[in-house]
N, C-alpha and C positions, 0 to 999 in steps of 0.2 A: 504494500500500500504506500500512496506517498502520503508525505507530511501535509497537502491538502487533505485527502479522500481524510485523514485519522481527524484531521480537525472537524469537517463536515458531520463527521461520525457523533463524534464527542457533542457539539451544538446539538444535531439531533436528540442525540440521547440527554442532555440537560434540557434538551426543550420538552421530551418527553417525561421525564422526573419530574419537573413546572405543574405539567398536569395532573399526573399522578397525586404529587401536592396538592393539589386544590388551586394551584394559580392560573387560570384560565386565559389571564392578560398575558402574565411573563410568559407561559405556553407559547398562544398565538404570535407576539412581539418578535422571540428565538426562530421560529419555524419559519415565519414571513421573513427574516432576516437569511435563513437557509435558503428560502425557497428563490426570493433575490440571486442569491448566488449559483445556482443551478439551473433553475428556469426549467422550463416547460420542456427541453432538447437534454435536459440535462441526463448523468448517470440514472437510467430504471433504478436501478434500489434504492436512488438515496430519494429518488421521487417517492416510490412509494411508501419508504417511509413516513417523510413529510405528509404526504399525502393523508395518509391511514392518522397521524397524528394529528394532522391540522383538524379532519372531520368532527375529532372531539373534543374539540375546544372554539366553536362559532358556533354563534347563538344564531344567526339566519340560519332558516330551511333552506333558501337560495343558496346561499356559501355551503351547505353541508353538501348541496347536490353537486354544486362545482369540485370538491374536493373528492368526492364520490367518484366524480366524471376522471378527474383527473387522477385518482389510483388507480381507475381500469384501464387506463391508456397506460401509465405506467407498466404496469400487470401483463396487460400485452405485449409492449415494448421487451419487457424482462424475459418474457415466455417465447417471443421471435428469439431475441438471443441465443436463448439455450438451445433452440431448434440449429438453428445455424450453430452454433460448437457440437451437437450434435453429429449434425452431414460435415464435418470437418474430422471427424473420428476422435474428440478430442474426450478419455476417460472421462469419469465422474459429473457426468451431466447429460440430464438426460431431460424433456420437456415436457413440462407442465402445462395442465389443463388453461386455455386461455380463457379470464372470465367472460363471459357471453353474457350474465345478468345486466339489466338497465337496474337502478337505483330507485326500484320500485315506491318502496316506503316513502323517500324521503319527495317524488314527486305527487305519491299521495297527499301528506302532507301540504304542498304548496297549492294544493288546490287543482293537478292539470290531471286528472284520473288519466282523459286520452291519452299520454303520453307513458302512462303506467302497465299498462296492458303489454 
């Protein structure tokens, strides 16, 4: 790993202790500070990290559904990967199921049922 990827790590994982604490601000604050640095293009796992962390720490349904949205693009982005090291014969990886679920609940919630189905 380089001395970014360990710092990124670390931030996440203090961003996620934040929560676990009960600090829903410094949570958010940390992760949005991570997610800055990596962006939407960024490494799949430190996305979905972020991701899966940021979902439980925003109080909009709207922000839940976008962090939603954007762990399953993660998810898949992570899951092509493995496919491709996969067909490259490379050991110890092998490919996981890509999520195909929409974010059902939390479009419940906002009100758009249509979209829920």
């Amino acid at each position: 790993m380089t001395t970014e990827t360990d710092e990124l790590i670390a931030r996440i994982a203090e961003g996620i202790a934040r929560s676990l604490q009960g600090d829903r601000t410094a949570a958010r604050s940390i992760l949005t500070g991570v997610w800055g640095r990596i962006g939407a293009d960024g490494d799949p796992f430190h996305r979905c990290a972020v991701a899966r962390s940021m979902h439980d720490v925003v109080d909009d349904p709207a922000d839940e559904l976008l962090w939603e949205l954007r762990l399953l693009d993660a998810a898949d982005a992570l899951a092509a990967e493995r496919i491709a090291l996969d067909r490259r014969g490379r050991p110890g990886h092998r490919a996981g199921p890509s999520p195909a679920r929409v974010p059902a609940d939390v479009i419940r919630r906002l009100g758009e049922m249509d979209r829920a189905s």
